[in-house]
C-alpha positions as CSV (number, residue, x, y, z in Angstrom):
1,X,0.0,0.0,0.0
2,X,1.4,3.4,-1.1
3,X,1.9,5.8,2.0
4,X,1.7,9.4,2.0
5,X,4.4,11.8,3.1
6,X,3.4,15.2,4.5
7,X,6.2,18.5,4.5
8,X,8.3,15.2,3.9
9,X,10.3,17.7,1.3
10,X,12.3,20.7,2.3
11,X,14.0,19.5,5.5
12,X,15.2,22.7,6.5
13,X,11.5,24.5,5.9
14,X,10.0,22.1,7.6
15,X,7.3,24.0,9.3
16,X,6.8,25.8,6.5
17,X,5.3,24.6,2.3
18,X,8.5,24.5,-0.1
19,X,8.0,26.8,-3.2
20,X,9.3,24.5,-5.8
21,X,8.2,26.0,-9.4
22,X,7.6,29.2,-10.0
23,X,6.4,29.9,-13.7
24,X,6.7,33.7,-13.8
25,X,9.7,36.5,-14.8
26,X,12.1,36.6,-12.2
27,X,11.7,32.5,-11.0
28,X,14.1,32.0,-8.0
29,X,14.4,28.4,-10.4
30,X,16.2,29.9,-14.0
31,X,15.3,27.2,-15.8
32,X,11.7,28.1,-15.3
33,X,11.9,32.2,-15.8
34,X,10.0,33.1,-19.0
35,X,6.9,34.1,-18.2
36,X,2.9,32.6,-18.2
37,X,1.8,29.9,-19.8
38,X,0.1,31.1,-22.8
39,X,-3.5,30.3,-23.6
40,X,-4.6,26.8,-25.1
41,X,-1.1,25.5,-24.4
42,X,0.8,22.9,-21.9
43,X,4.5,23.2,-20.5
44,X,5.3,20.2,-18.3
45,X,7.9,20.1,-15.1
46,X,9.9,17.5,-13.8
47,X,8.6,16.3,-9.8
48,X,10.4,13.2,-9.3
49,X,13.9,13.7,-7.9
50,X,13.8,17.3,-7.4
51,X,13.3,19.4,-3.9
52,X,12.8,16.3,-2.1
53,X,10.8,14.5,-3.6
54,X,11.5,11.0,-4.5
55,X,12.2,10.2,-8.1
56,X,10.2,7.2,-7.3
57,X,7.4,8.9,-5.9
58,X,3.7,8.3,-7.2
59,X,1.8,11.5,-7.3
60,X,2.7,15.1,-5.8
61,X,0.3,17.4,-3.1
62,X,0.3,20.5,-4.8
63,X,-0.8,24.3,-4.0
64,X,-1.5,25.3,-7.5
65,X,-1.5,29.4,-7.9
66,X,-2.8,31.5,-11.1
67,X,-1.2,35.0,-10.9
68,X,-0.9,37.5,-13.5
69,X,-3.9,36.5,-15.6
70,X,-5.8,38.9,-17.4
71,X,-8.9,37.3,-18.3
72,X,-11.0,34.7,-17.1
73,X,-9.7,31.4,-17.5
74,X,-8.4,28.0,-15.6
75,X,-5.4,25.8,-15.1
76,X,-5.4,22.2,-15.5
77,X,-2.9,19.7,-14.0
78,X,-2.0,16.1,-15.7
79,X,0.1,13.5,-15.9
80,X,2.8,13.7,-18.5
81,X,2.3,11.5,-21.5
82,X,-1.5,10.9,-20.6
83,X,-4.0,13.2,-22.4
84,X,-5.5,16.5,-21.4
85,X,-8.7,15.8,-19.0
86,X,-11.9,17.3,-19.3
87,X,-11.9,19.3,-15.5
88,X,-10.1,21.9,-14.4
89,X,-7.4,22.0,-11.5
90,X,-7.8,26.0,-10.8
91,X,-10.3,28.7,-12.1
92,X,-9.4,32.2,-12.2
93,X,-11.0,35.6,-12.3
94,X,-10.0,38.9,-13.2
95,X,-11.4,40.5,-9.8
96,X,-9.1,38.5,-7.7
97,X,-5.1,39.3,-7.7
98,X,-4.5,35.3,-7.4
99,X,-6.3,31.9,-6.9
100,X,-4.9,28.6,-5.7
101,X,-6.2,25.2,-4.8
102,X,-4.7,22.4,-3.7
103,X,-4.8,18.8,-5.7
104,X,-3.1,15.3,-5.7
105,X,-1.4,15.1,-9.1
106,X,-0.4,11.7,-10.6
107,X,3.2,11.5,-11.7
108,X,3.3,10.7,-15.5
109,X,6.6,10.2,-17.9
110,X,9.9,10.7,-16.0
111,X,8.0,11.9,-13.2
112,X,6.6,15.0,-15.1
113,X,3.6,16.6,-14.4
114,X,1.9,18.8,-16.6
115,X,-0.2,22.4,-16.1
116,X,-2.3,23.6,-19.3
117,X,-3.8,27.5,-19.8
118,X,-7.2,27.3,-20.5
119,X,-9.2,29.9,-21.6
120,X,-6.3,32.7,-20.5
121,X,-2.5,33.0,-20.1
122,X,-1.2,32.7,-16.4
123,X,1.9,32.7,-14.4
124,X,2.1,29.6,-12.2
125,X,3.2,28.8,-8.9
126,X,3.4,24.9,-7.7
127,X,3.7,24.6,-3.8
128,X,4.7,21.2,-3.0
129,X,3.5,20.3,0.4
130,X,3.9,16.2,-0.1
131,X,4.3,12.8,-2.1
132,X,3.2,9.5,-2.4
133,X,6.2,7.2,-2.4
134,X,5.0,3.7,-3.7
């Protein structure tokens, strides 16, 4: 049976959520500085083995954050290599700043997971908080 680890990541935060991705100008990650993910379109981000989290591990416990949207729109998380589902992760609205949610996201291909921008363009920021190692 798969067991869960909570703020298992981040040893040294360990009272507080690890910021691990940060999809906007000015990332504290350079490989991920560039900017939102444009509308209609996908960019996926390797889970497994990075900031803690076991390259073995099953699925991630996310806080998922839209910022810097400027229309109404959602985010959806999947599984690299698996198709696009039909439900959103997060929805966003131009009279808030930001909106997050949290989710359990399945790991897909190399331990990827993937966020899509629905309707709008958004910056992203993925808070893990906790795996599933197998």
């Amino acid at each position: 049976m798969p067991s869960w680890t909570q703020r298992g990541i981040c040893p040294a935060l360990a009272s507080r959520n690890c910021r691990n991705w940060r999809r906007r100008s000015g990332s504290w990650t350079p490989a991920l500085r560039g900017g939102p993910i444009a509308a209609g379109s996908s960019r996926c981000f390797a889970a497994g083995g990075q900031a803690g989290i076991p390259a073995s591990a099953a699925a991630v416990i996310l806080n998922v954050t839209a910022v810097g949207y400027t229309n109404l729109g959602w985010l959806t998380l999947f599984p690299n290599g698996q198709t696009l589902p039909g439900s959103s992760t997060v929805n966003f609205d131009v009279s808030e700043y930001a909106i997050a949610n949290q989710t359990i996201i399945k790991l897909g291909t190399s331990g990827q997971l993937c966020v899509n921008a629905g309707n709008a363009g958004s910056n992203v920021i993925l808070d893990a908080t906790g795996y599933e190692a197998p």
